[in-house]
TORBA-667989 format. One record per residue: residue in one letter; x, y, z of N, C-alpha, C in turn. Coordinates in steps of 0.02 Angstrom, whole numbers, padded with zeros to 5 digits, always signed. Example, Ala and Ser with C-alpha at 12.3 -4.5 7.8 and 13.67 -1.06 7.14 Angstrom:
<recs>
a+00660-00284+00390+00615-00225+00390+00660-00165+00390
s+00642-00112+00354+00684-00053+00357+00645+00002+00394
</recs>
This chain:
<recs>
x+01998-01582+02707+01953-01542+02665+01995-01493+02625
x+01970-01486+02560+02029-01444+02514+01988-01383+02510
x+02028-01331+02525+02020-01244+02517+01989-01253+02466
x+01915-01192+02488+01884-01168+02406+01917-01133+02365
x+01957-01071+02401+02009-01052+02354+02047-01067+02300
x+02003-01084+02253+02053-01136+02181+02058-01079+02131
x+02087-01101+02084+02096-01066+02008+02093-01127+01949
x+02024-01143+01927+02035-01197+01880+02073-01160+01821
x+02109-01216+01772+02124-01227+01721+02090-01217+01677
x+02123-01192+01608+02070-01186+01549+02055-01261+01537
x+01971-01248+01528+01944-01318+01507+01960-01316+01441
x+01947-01394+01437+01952-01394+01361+01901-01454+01350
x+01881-01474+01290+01815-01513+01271+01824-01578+01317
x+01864-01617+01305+01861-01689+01336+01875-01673+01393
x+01885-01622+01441+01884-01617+01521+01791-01587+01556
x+01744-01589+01507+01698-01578+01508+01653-01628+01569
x+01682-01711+01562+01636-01745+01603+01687-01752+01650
x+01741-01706+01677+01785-01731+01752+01746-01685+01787
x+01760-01711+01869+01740-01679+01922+01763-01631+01943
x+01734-01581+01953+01755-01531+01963+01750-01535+02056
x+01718-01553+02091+01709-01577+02159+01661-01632+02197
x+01655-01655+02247+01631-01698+02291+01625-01676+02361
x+01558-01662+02367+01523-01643+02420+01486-01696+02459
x+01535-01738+02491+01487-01793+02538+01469-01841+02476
x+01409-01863+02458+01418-01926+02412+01396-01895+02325
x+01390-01833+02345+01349-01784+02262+01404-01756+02245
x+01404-01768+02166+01472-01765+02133+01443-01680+02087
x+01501-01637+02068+01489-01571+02061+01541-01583+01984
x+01508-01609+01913+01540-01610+01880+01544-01538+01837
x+01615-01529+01802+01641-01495+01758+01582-01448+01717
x+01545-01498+01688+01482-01478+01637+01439-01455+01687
x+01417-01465+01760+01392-01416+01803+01402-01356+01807
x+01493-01371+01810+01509-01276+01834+01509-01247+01785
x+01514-01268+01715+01528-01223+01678+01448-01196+01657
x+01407-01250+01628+01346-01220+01642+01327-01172+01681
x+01351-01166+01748+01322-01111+01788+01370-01064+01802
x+01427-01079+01770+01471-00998+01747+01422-00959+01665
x+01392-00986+01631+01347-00975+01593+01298-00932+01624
x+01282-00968+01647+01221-00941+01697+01235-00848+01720
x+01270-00876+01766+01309-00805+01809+01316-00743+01766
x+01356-00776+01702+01372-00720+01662+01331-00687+01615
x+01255-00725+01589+01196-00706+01567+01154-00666+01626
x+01144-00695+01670+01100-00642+01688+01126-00603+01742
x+01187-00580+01748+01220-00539+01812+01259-00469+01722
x+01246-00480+01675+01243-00440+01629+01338-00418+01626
x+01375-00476+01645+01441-00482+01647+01478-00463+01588
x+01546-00451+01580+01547-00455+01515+01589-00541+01501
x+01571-00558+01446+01597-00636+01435+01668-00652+01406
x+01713-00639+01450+01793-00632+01435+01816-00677+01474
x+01879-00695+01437+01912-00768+01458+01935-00744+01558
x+01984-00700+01560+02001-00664+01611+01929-00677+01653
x+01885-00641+01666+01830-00636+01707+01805-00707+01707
x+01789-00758+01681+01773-00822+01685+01833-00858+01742
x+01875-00823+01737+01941-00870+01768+01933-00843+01847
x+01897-00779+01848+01898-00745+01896+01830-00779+01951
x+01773-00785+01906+01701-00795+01945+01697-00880+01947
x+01728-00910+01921+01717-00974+01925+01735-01012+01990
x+01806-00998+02046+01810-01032+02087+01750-01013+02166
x+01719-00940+02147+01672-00910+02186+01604-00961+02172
x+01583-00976+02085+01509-01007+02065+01556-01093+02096
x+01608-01107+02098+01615-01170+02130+01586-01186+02205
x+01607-01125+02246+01588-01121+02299+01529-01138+02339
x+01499-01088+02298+01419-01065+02299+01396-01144+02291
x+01389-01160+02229+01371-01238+02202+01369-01299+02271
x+01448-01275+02296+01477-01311+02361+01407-01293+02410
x+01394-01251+02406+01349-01228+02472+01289-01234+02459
x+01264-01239+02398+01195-01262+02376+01202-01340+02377
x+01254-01376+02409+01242-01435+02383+01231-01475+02439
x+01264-01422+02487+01258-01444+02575+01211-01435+02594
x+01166-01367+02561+01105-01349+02591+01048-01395+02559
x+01041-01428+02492+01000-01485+02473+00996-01546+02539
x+01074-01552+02535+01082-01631+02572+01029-01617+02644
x+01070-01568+02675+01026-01552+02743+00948-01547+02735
x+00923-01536+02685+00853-01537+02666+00819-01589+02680
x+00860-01625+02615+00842-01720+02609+00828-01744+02677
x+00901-01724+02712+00890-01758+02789+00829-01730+02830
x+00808-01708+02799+00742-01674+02845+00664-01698+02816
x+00691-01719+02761+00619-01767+02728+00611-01715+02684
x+00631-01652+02654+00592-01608+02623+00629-01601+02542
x+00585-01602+02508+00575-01602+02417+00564-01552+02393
x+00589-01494+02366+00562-01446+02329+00488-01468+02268
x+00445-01434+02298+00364-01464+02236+00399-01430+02187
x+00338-01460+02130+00364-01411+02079+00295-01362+02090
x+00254-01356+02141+00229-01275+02130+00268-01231+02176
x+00318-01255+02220+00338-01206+02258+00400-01166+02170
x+00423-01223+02162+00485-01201+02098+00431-01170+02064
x+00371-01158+02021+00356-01127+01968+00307-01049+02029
x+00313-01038+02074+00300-01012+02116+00342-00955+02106
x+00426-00988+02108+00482-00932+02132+00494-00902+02061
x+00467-00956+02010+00489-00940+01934+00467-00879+01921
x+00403-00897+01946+00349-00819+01930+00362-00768+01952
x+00392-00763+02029+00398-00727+02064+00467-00691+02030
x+00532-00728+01997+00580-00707+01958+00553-00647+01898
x+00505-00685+01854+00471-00643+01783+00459-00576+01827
x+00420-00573+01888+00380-00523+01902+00414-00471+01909
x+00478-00499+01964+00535-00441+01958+00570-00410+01921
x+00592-00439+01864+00614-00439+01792+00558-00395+01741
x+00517-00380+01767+00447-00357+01714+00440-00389+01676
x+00455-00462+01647+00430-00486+01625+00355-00532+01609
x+00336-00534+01557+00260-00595+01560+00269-00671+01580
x+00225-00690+01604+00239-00759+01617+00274-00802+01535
x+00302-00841+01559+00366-00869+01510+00403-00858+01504
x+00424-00785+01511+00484-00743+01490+00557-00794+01538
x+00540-00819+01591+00595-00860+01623+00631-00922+01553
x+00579-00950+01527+00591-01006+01499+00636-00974+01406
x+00604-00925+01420+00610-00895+01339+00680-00861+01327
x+00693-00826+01409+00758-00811+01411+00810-00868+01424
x+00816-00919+01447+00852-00987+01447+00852-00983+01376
x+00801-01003+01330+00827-01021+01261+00857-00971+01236
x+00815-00916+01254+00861-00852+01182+00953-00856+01211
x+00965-00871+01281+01046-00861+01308+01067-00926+01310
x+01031-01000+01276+01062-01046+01267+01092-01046+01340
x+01054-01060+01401+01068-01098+01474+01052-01146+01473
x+01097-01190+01519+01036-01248+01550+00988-01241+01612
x+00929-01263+01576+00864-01252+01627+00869-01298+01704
x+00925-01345+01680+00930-01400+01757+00969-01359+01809
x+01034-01307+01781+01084-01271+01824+01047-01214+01853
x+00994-01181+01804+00949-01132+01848+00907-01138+01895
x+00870-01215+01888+00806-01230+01927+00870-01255+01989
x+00907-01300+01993+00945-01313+02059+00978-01243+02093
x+01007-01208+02078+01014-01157+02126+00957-01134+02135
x+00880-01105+02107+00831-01117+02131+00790-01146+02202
x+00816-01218+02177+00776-01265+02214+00820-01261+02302
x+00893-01250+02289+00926-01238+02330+00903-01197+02387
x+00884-01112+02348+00880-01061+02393+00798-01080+02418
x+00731-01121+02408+00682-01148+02443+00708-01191+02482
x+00750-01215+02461+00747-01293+02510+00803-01266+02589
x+00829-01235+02570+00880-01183+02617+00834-01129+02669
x+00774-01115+02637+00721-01052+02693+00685-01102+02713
x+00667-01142+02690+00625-01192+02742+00658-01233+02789
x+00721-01243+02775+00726-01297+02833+00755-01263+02882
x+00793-01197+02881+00804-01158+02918+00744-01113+02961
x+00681-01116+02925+00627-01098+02949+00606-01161+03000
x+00603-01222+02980+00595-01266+03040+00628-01305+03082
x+00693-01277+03063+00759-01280+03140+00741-01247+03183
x+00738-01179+03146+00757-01140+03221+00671-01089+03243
x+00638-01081+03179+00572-01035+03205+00545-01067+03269
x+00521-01104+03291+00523-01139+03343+00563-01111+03414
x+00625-01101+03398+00665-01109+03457+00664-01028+03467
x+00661-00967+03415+00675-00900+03428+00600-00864+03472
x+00623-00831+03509+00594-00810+03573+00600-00734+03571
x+00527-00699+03581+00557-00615+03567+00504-00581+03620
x+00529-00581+03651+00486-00543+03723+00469-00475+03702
x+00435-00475+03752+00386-00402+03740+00407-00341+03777
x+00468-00340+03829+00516-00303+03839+00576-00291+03766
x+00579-00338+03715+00615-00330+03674+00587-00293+03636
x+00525-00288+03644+00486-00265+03578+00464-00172+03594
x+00472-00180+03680+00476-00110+03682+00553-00092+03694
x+00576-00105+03693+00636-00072+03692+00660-00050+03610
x+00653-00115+03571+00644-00095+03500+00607-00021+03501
x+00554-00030+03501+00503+00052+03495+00543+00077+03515
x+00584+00104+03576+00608+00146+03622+00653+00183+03578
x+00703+00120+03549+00766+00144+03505+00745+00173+03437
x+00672+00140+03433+00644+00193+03354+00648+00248+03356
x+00581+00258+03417+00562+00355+03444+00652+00364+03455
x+00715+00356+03484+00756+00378+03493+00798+00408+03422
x+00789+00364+03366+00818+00375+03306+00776+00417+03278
x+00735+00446+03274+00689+00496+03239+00736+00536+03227
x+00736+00561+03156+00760+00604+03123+00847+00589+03109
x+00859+00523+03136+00933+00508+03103+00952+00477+03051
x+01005+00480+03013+01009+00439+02948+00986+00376+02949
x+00958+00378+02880+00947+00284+02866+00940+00275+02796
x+00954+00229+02776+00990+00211+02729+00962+00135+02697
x+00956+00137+02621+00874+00114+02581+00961+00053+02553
x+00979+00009+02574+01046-00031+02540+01035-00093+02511
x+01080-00131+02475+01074-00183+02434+01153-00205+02456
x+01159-00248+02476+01231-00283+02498+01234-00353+02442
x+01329-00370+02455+01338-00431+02419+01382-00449+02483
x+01371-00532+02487+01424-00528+02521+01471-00598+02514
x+01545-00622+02543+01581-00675+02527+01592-00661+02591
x+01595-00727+02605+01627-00768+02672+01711-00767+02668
x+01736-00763+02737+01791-00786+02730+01807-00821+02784
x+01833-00891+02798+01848-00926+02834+01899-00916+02891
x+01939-00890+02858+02009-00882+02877+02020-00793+02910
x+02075-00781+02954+02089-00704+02952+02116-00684+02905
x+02164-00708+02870+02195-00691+02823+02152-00713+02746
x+02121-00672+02724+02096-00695+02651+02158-00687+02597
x+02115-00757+02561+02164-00775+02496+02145-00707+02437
x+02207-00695+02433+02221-00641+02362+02142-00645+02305
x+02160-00708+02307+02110-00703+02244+02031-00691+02265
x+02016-00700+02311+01938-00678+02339+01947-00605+02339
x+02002-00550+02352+01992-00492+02367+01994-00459+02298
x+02060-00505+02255+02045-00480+02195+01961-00505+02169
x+01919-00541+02171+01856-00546+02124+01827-00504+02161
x+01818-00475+02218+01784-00437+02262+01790-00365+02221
x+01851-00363+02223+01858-00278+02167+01845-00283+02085
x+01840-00357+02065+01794-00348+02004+01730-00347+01989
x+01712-00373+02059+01641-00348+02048+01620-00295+02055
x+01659-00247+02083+01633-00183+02085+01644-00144+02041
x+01703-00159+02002+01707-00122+01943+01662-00153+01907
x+01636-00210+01878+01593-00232+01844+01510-00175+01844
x+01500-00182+01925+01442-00143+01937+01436-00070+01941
x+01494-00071+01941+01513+00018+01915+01476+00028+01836
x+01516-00015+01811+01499-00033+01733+01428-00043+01724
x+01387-00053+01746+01315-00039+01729+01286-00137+01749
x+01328-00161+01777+01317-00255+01785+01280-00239+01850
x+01228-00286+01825+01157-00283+01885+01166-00306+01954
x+01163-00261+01979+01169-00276+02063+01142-00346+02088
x+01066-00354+02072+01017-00396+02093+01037-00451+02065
x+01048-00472+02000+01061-00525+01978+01148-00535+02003
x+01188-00495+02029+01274-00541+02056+01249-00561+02104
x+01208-00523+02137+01214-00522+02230+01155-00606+02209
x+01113-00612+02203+01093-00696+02169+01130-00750+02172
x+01187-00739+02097+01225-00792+02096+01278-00784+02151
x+01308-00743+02166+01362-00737+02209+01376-00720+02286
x+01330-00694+02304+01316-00681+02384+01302-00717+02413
x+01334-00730+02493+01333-00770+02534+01279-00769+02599
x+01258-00709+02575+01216-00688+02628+01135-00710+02626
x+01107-00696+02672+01015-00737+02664+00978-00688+02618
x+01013-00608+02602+00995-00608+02576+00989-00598+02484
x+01064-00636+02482+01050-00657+02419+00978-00681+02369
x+00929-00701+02387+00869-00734+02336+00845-00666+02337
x+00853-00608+02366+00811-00567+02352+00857-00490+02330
x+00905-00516+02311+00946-00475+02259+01009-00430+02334
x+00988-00448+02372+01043-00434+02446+00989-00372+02462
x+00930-00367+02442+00905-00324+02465+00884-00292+02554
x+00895-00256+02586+00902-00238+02660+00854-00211+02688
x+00818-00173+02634+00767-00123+02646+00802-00073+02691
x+00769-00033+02724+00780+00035+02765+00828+00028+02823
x+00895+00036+02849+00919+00026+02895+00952+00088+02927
x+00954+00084+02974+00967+00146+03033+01047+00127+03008
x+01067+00210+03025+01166+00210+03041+01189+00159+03088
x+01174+00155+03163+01195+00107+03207+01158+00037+03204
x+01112+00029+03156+01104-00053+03141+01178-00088+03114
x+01225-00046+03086+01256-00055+03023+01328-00077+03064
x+01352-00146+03060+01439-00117+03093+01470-00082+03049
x+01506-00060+03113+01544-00007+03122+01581+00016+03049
x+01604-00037+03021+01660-00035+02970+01598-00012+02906
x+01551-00048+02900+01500-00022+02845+01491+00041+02859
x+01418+00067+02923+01424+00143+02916+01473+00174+02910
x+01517+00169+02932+01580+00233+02911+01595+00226+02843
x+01556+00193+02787+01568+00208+02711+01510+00224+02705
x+01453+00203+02735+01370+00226+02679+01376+00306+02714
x+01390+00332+02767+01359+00399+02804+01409+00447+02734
x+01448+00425+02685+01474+00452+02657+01476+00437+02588
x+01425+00416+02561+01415+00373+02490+01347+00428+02467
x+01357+00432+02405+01304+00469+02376+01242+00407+02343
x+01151+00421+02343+01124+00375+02324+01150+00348+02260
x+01129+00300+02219+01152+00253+02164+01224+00262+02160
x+01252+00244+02206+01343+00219+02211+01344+00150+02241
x+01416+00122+02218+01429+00076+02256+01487+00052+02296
x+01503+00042+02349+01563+00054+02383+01606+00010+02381
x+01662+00013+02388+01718-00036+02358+01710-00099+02426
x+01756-00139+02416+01755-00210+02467+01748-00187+02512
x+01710-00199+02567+01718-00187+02620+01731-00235+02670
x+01784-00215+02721+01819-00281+02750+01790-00286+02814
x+01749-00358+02852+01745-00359+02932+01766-00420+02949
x+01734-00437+03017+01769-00510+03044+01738-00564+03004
x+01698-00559+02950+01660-00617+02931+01670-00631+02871
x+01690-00551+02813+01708-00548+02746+01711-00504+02728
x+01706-00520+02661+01688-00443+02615+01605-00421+02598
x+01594-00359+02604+01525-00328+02595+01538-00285+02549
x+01502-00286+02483+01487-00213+02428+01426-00200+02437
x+01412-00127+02452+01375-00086+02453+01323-00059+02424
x+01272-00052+02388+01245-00025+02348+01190+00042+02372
x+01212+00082+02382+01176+00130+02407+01102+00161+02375
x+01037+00146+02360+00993+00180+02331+00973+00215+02341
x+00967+00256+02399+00945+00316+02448+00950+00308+02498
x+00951+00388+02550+00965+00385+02620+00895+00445+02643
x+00886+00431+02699+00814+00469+02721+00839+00491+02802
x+00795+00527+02831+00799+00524+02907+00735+00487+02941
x+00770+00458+02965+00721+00395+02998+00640+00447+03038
x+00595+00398+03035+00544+00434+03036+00512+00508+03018
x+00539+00525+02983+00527+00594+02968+00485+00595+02914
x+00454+00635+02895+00415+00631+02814+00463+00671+02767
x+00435+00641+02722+00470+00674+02633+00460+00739+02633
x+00477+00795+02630+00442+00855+02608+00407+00835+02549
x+00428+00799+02501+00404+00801+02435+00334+00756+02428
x+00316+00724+02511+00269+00696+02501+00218+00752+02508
x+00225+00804+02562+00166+00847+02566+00112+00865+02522
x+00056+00860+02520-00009+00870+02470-00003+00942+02478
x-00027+00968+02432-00059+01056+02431-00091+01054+02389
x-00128+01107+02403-00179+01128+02351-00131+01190+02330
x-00150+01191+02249-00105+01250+02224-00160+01308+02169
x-00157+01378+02178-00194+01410+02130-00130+01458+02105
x-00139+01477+02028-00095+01507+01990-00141+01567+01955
x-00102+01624+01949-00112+01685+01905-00075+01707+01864
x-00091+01699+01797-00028+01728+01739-00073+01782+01704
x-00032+01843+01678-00030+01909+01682+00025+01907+01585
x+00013+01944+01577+00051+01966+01513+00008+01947+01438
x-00084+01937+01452-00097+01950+01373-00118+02011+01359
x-00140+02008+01302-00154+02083+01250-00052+02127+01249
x-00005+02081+01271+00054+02126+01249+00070+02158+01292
x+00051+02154+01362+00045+02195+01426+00122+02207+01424
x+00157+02261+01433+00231+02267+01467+00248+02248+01519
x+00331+02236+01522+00328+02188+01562+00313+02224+01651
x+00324+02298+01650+00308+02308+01700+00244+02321+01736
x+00216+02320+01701+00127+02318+01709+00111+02250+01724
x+00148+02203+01718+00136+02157+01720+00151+02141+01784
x+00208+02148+01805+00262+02167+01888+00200+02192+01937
x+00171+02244+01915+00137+02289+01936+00078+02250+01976
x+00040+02231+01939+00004+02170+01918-00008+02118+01993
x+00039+02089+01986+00063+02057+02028+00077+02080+02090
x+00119+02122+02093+00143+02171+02156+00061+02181+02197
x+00028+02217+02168-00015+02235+02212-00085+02176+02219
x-00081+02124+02191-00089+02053+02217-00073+02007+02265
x-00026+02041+02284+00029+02000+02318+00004+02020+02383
x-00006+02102+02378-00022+02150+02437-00090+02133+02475
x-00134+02134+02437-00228+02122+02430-00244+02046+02463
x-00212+01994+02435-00241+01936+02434-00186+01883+02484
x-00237+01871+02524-00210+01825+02592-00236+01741+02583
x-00293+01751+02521-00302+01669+02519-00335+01657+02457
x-00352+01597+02441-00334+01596+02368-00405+01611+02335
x-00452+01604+02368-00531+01641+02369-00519+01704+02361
x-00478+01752+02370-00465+01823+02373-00417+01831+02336
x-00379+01813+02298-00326+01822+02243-00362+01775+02178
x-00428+01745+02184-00457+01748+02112-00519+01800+02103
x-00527+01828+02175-00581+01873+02149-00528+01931+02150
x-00500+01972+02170-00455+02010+02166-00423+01989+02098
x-00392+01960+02049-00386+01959+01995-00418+01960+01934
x-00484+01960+01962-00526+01943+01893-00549+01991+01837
x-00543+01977+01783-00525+02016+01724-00460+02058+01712
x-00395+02031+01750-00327+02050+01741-00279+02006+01713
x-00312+01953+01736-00263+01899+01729-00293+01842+01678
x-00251+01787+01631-00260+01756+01588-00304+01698+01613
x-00357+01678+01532-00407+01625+01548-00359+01563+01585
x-00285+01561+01577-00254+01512+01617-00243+01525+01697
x-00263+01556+01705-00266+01561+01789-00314+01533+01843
x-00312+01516+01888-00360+01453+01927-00329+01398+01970
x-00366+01383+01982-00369+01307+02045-00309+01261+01996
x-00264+01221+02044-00221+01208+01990-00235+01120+02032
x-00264+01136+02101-00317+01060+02124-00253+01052+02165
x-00259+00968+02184-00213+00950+02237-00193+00898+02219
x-00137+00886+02251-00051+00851+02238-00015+00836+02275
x+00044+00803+02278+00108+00811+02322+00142+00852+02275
x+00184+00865+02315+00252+00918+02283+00277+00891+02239
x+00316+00816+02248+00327+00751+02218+00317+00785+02127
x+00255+00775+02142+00223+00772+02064+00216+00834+02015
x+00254+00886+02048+00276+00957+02018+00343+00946+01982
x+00366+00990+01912+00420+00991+01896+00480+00990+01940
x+00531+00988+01925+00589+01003+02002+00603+01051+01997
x+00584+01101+01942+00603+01200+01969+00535+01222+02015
x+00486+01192+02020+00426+01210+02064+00440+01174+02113
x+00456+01095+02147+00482+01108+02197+00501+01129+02243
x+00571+01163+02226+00598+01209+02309+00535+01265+02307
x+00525+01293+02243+00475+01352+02254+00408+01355+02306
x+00389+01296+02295+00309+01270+02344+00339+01278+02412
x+00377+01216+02422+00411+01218+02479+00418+01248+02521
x+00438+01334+02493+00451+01364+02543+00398+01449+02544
x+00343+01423+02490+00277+01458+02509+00234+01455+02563
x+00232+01510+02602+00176+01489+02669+00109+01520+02622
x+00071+01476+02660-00002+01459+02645-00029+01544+02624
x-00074+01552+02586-00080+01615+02579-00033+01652+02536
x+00005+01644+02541+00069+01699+02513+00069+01709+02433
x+00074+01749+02403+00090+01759+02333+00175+01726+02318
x+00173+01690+02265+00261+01711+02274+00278+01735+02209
x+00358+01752+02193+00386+01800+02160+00357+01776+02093
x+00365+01806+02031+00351+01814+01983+00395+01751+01942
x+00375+01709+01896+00400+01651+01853+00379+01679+01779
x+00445+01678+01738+00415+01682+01662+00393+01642+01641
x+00322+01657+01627+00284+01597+01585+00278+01636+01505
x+00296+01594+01454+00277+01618+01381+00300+01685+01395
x+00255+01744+01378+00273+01809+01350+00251+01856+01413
x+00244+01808+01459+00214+01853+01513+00238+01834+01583
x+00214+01841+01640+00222+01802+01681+00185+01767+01749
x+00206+01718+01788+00160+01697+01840+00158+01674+01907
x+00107+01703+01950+00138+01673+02032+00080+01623+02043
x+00120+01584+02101+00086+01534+02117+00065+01543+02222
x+00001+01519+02216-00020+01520+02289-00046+01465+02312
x-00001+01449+02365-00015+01378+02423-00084+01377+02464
x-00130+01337+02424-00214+01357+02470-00220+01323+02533
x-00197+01264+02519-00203+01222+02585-00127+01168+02608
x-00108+01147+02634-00033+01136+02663-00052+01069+02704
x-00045+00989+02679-00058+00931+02723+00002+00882+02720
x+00042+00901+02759+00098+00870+02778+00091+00786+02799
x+00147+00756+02772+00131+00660+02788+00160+00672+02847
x+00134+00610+02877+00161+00582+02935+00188+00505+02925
x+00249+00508+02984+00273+00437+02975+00267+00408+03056
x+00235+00325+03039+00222+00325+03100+00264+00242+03119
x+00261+00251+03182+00311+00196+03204+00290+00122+03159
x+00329+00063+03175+00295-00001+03151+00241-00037+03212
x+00194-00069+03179+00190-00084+03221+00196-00166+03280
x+00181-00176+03330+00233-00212+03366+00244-00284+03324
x+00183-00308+03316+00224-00360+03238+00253-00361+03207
x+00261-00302+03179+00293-00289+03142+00376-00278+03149
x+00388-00269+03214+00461-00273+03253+00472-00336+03278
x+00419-00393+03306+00427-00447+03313+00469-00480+03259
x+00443-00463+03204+00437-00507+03131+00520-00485+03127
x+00539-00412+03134+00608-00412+03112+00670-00426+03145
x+00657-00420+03234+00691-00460+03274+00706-00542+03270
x+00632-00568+03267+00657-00647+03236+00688-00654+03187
x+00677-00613+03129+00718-00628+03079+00787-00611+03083
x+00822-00562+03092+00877-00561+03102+00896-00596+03140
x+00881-00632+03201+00907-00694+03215+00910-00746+03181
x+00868-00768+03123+00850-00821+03102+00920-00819+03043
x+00916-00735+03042+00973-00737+02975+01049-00761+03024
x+01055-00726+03078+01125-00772+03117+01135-00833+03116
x+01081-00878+03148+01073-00949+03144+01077-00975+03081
x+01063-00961+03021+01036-00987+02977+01134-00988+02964
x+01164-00928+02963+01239-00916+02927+01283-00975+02965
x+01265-00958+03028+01295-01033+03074+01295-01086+03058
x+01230-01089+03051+01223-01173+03021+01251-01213+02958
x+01263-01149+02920+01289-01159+02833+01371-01156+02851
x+01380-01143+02908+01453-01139+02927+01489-01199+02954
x+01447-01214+02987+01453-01294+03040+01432-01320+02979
x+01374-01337+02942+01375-01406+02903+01442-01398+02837
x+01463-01329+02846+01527-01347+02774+01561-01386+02811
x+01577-01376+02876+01638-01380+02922+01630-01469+02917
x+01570-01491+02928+01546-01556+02941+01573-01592+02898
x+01548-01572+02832+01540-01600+02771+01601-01616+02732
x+01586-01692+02705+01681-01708+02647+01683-01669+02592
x+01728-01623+02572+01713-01577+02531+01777-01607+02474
x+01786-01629+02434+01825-01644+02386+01832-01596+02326
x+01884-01551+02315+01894-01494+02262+01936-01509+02218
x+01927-01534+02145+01956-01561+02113+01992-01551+02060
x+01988-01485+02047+02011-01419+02003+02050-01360+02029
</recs>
């Protein structure tokens, strides 16, 4: 079996119909890969330079390699991608994209792709969740001691970091990785430094399950994370991305979108009711205005008693300002709410020519509440399913005649 590790040659026109590889009896020609170096570099928002093509191409060989193992294993299972499951995922592509229905087909023409190199890696990543769905769903087993102990370790993590991530990831076979995987590993990060879309590399290029869904992770605790990862996210600011990261399996890039404390609520989700008093018409000075206020501040304990206690002092803009989260306040009102107790006047804000305090009427804090036990079922099987599933794509490369011909 010949190392994926290659560096093709500049093509040139008449090397267009050679093989670029042979995967068992499906041939992986030239005009394949290059098509879906096309691909890669349209919608991963790459830039299109000779250098970087030389760079992503023996990785989209790979990949191709592994979409081609994961078809065959399909076939052997009796299973066909429909075409409503394919115009299914199409949609499901536009939706993410904000685009209207078509927009899949419309963007192929406006970037001059081929529609056959998009729909097969496509058809790949369906035909790859199903049959891995009926290998092993079957065989995974999640007891109900697992499921409280899960809970156990939730209530235990309350209030510890966790972390909202998007991973990419490359396999590496070997202990020693080849130069050139570590070098594309650090161009992709400079790439995505550069403003190149997370969701669409981690797609074409990630090795992981969850590549089809942009490597998305959703919410993960610090100690979900090995070792070698958390010790870069507990120290990454949100929208960053962290350079290669090295473990026993490969390389991982990072994409950090936010970090929270596990079960805790947002402050910024809290609702309040908010009432406001502004002070400074007819030309009032400004200390009359101080004044004003001051002995408002003194009088009124709730917000029923700081509009009758104000009335005829303060401007027709003063009143019920209704209810909200904090969220949905400017970010200089923010910290200010925040740290108003209920009742309280607070300090004076220049508004226009005058000025204004604001009072917290009512105070309804979110709550966050555990999952529930399905809901931990669902993610225990799956992370197994994602082990098994990597195994299996490991053993059938291992299986499989892999001919690399470039």
């Amino acid at each position: 079996m010949v190392p994926y590790a290659i560096t093709p040659p500049l093509v040139k026109s008449e090397e267009i119909i050679r093989i670029a590889a042979v995967v068992n009896d499906d041939v992986i020609s030239m005009y394949d890969l290059l098509a879906r170096v096309e691909v890669a570099i349209a919608t991963s928002n790459l830039p299109n330079s000779k250098q970087l093509r030389k760079q992503i191409t023996p990785q989209i060989l790979r990949a191709m390699i592994d979409e081609r193992v994961q078809i065959q294993a399909a076939k052997r299972m009796d299973y066909t991608v429909s075409d409503q499951a394919l115009d299914a995922a199409i949609k499901t592509l536009e939706k993410r994209n904000g685009g209207p229905p078509g927009s899949f087909d419309q963007f192929l023409k406006t970037n001059k792709l081929s529609k056959e190199s998009v729909e097969s890696q496509i058809k790949a990543e369906i035909s790859w969740a199903t049959i891995v769905s009926r290998r092993f769903r079957s065989s995974i087993s999640v007891g109900e001691h697992e499921i409280d102990e899960a809970i156990g370790r939730l209530e235990d993590s309350r209030g510890k970091p966790e972390y909202l991530i998007n991973e990419i990831f490359l396999s590496v076979d070997n202990k020693s990785p080849d130069p050139r995987i570590i070098e594309f590993a650090d161009n992709l990060v400079a790439q995505l430094r550069e403003g190149a879309d997370f969701f669409s590399i981690a797609r074409q290029f990630s090795q992981s399950a969850s590549a089809s869904t942009g490597g998305d992770l959703g919410w993960i605790l610090e100690d979900q994370l090995p070792t070698e990862i958390s010790s870069i996210v507990k120290n990454m600011q949100p929208n960053k991305v962290s350079e290669p990261i090295r473990t026993y399996e490969g390389f991982f890039i990072i994409s950090l979108r936010s970090k929270r404390l596990a079960l805790t609520a947002n402050p910024l989700d809290t609702k309040i009711n908010l009432t406001q008093v502004i002070v400074g018409q007819n030309n009032q000075p400004k200390s009359l205005q101080v004044k004003i206020l001051d002995r408002l501040r003194t009088n009124s304990n709730t917000c029923e008693q700081l509009l009758k206690n104000s009335s005829g002092e303060v401007s027709q803009l003063s009143g019920s300002l209704g209810s909200f989260q904090i969220r949905d306040l400017p970010k200089d009102l923010q910290l200010l709410v925040s740290k108003i107790s209920i009742g309280k006047l607070s300090q004076p804000l220049n508004y226009n020519n005058g000025l204004r305090a604001l009072m917290v009427c009512s105070r309804q804090e979110s709550s966050v509440s555990l999952p529930n036990r399905e809901q931990i079922h669902l993610r225990i099987a799956n992370k197994r399913m994602e082990l098994l599933a990597r195994r299996h794509l490991r053993n059938l490369r291992r299986q499989a005649f892999i001919d690399v011909r470039i």
